[in-house]
C-alpha positions in Angstrom: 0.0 0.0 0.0 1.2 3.7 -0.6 2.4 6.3 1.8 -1.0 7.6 0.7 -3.0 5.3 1.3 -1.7 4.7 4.5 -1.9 8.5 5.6 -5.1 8.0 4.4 -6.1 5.0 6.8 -4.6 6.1 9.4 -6.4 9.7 9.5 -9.6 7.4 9.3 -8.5 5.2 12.5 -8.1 8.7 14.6 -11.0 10.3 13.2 -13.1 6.8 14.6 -10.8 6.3 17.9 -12.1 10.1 18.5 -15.6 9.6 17.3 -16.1 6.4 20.1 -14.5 8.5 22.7 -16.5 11.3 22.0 -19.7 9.2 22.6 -18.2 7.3 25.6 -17.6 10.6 27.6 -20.9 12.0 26.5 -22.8 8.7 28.0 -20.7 8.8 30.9 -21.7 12.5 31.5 -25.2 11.6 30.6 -25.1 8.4 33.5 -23.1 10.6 36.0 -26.0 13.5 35.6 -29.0 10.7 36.1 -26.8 9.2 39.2 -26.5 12.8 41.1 -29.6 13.4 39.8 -31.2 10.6 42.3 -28.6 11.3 45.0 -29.3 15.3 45.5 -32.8 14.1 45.8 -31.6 11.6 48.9 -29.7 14.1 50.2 -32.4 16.9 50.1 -34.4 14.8 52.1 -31.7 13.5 54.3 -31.5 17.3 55.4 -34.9 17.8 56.3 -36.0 19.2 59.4 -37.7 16.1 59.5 -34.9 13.4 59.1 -34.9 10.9 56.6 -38.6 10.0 55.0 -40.2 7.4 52.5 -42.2 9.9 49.7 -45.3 7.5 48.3 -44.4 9.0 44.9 -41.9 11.3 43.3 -42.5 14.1 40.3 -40.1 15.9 38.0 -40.3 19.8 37.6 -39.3 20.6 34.4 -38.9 24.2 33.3 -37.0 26.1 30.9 -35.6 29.0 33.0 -34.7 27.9 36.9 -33.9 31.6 37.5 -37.4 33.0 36.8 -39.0 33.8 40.2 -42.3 32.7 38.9 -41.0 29.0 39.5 -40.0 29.9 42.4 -43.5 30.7 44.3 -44.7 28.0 41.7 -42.6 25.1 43.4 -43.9 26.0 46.8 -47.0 25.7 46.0 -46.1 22.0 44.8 -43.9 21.2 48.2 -46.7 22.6 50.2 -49.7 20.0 48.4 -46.8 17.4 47.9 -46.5 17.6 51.5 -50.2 16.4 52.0 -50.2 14.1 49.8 -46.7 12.2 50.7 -45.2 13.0 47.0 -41.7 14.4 46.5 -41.0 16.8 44.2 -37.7 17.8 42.6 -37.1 20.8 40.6 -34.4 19.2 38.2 -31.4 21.1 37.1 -30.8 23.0 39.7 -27.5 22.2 41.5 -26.6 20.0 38.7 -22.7 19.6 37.6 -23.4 21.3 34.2 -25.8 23.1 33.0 -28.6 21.1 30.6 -31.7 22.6 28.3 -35.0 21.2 29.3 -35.3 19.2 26.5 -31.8 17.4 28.3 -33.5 17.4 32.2 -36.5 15.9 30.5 -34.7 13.3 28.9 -33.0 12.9 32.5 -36.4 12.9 34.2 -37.8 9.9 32.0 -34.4 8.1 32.5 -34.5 8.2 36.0 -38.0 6.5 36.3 -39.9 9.2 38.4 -43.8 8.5 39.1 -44.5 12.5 37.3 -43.6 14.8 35.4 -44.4 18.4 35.2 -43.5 20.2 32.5 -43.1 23.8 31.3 -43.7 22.4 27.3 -44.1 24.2 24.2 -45.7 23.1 20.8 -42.1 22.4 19.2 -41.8 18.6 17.7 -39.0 18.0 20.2 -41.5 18.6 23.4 -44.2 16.5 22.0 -41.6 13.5 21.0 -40.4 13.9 25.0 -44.0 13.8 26.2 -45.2 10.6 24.1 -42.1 8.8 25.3 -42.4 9.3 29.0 -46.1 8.3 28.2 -44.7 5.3 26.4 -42.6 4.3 29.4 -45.7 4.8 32.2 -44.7 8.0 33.4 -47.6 10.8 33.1 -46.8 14.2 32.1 -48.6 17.8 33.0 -47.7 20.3 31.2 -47.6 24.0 32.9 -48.0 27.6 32.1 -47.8 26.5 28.4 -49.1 23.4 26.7 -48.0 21.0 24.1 -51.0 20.6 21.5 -51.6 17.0 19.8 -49.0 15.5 22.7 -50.1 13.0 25.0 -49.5 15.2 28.2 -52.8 13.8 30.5 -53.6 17.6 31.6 -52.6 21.5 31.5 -52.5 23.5 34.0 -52.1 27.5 33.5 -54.4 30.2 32.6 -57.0 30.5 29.6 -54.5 32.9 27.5 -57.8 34.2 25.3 -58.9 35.5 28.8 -55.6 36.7 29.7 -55.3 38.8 26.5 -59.0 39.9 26.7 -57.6 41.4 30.2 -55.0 43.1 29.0 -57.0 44.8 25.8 -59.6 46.3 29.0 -56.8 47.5 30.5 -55.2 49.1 27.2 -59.3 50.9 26.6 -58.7 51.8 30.3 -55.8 54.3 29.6 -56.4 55.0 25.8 -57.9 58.7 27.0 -55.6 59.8 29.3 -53.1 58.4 26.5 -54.6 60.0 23.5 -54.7 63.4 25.6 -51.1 63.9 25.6 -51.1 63.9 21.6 -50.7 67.8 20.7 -51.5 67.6 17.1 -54.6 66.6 15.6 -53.6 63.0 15.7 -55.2 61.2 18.7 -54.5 57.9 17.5 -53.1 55.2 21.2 -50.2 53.6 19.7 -49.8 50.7 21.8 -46.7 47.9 21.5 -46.9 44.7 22.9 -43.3 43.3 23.3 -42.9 39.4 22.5 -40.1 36.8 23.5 -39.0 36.1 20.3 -38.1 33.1 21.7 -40.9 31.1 22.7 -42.0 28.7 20.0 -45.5 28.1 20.6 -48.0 29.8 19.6 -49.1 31.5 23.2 -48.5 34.8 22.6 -50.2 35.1 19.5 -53.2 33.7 21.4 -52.9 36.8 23.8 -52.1 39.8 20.6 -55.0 38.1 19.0 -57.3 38.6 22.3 -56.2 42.0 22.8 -56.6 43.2 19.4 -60.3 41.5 18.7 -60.9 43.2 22.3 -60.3 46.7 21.7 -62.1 46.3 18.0 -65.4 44.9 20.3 -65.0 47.1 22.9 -63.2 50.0 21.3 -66.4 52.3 20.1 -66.5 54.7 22.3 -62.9 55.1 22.9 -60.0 56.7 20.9 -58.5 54.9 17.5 -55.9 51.8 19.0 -53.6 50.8 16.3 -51.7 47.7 18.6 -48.3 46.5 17.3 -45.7 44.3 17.9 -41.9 43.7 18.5 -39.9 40.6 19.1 -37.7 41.1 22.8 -34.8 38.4 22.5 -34.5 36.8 26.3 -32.1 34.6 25.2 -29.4 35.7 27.3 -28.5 37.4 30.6 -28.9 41.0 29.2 -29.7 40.5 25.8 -33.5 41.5 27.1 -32.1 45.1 28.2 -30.4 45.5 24.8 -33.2 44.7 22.8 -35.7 47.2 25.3 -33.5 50.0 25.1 -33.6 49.9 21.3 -37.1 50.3 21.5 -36.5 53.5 23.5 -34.0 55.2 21.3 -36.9 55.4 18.8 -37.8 59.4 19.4 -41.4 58.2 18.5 -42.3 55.9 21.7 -45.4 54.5 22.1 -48.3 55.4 23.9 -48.6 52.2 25.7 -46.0 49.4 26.6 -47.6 45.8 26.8 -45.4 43.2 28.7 -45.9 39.7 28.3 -43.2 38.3 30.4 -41.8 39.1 34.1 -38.1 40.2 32.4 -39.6 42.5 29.9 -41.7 44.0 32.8 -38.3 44.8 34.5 -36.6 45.9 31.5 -38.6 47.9 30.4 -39.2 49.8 34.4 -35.1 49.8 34.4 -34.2 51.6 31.2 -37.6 54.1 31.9 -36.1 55.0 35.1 -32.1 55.2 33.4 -33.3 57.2 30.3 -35.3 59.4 32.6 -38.2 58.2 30.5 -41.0 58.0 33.5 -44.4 59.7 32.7 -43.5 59.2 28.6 -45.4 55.9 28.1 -47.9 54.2 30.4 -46.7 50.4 31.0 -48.6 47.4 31.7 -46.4 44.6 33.1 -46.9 41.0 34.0 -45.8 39.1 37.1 -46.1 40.7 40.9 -41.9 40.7 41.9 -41.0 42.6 44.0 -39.0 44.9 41.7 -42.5 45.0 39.9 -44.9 45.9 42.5 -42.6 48.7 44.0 -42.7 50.2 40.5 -46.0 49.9 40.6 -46.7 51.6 44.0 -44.4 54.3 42.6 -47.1 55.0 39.3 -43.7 53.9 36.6 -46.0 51.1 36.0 -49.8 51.7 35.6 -51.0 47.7 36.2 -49.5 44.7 36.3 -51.3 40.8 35.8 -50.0 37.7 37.4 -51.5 34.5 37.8 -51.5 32.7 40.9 -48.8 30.6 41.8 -49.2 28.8 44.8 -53.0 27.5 43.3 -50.7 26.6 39.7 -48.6 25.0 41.8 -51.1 22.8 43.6 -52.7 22.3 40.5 -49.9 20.6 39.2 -49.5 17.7 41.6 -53.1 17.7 42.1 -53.9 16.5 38.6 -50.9 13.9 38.3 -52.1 12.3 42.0 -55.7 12.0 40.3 -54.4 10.3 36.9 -52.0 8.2 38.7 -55.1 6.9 41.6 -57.7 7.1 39.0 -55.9 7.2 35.5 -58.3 9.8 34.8 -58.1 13.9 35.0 -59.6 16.7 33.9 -57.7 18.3 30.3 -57.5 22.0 32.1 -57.3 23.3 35.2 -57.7 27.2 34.7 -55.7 29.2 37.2 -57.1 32.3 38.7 -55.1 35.9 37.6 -55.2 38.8 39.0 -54.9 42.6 38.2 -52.5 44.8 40.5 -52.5 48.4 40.4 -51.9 51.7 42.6 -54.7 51.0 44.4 -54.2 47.4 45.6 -50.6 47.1 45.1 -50.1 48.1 49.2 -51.9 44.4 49.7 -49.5 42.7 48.2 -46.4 44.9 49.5 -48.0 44.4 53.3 -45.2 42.3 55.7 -43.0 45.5 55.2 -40.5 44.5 52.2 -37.7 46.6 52.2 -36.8 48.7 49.3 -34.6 47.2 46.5 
């Protein structure tokens, strides 16, 4: 054989010695995550006030975004009805060695062999494939805050986002006067812009533009002309939020009214009015009662806010799976009360004397 040939062969043995060790280490890291994954669960309950207990049953919290306070409140709400009804449940991927996707800590969750899983899913092929497999292997699935249509999840839990976006267009006729009355000119047209997370792949959001929009043109008669647009917010990253927000306000024409879908929009959007010295320049309806939010709130930089509630989501959740699994039956939906905060409640929900951020 030539020199060639054999430079050739020997370029293809290194390429495949690489190849297999490339798939070893990334089964090993796949094994090592499952393994920690069942013995921070042990552990959690070995450091229990309570000592060491046997759970009857134990569920899977999946969610895309560990850091968003809405989980947070959401996951006591599912410790305080797991509590009562002896099931365990562990928010997966936090702690972990590395740091996995949902679709991953999904794929973990089935692995493992838990009882439940709850699931923050999202119409994309990839969460409905994940769904119909953990069905496949026994394991039911509820999906939360956003659903997974045509998947064989056995209930959703969140709120109806038609009513949610029917909500948010009353609020939007609420201020289209006092909006329209700072126009100088003869053009009293509300310009109002609802800002998206460009990425969510479902089709939730359209869901609540489409509510919003057929509200006002119901409802809209006698109040001024609403034109309601839209632009996309990448929350991709750790500030890429802010960037995008601030964009919006170096436009010199800003619009009348600021829609927030999203808890980080909400806070973006309060920050860079505040930094810009912006305040007073566009009335701003947020989502999600944080703490950052409701102070802006009590201070009038935001006019409303909506959030859902938590605590019942979270009960919700472990509620329908401990039905299916006693009676393999559940209900499809289980709506979730919202709620609307504004200057005049907002002092309920800061009551307990937070401090100021």
């Amino acid at each position: 054989m030539s020199e060639a040939g054999n430079g050739r062969e020997k370029k293809y043995t290194i390429a495949s010695i690489l190849l297999i060790v490339m798939v070893i280490f990334s089964g090993l890291i796949t094994v090592g995550s499952m393994i920690y994954f069942r013995i921070r669960v042990k552990a959690d309950i070995l450091r229990s006030d309570e000592g060491y207990r046997e759970y009857d049953r134990y569920y899977a919290l999946v969610t895309g975004d560990n850091e968003d306070s809405f989980w947070t409140t959401a996951y006591e709400g599912m410790q305080q009805e797991g509590e009562l009804t002896d099931v365990y449940i562990d928010r997966t991927g936090v702690n972990l060695a590395a740091e996995y996707g949902k679709y991953d800590l999904m794929e973990m969750a089935i692995a493992s062999g838990v009882d439940g899983i709850i699931y923050e899913a999202d119409n994309s092929a990839d969460s409905i494939l994940l769904i119909n497999k953990a069905n496949s292997e026994g394991i039911p699935v509820v999906t939360v805050r956003a659903d997974a249509a045509g998947s064989q999840r056995k209930s959703y839990v969140g709120v109806s986002l038609y009513n949610l976006g029917m909500e948010y267009g009353r609020l939007i006729l609420g201020v289209s006067r006092e909006a329209s009355a700072k126009h100088t000119g003869d053009d009293k047209r509300v310009n109002v812009l609802v800002l998206t997370d460009e990425n969510v792949q479902d089709t939730s959001q359209n869901v609540i533009v489409t509510a919003i929009k057929e509200t006002i043109q119901k409802q809209g008669d006698s109040y001024p002309e609403i034109n309601v647009s839209t632009t996309k917010i990448d929350n991709s990253g750790e500030f890429t939020a802010e960037e995008s927000i601030r964009s919006v306000f170096q436009d010199p024409g800003l619009p009348d009214v600021i829609v927030c879908l999203n808890e980080v929009n909400t806070v973006s959007v309060y920050q860079t009015i505040v930094e810009q010295n912006k305040v007073g320049k566009s009335i701003v309806i947020g989502y999600y009662d944080s703490e950052t939010i409701l102070r802006a709130v009590e201070k009038q930089i935001i006019y409303a806010t909506i959030t859902i509630d938590t605590q019942q989501l979270g009960h919700d959740c472990v509620d329908a799976l401990n039905e299916y699994i006693k009676y393999k039956r559940v209900s499809e939906y289980y709506g979730v009360d919202y709620k609307i905060i504004n200057r005049d409640n907002v002092g309920d929900y800061l009551e307990g004397g937070a401090e100021d951020e």
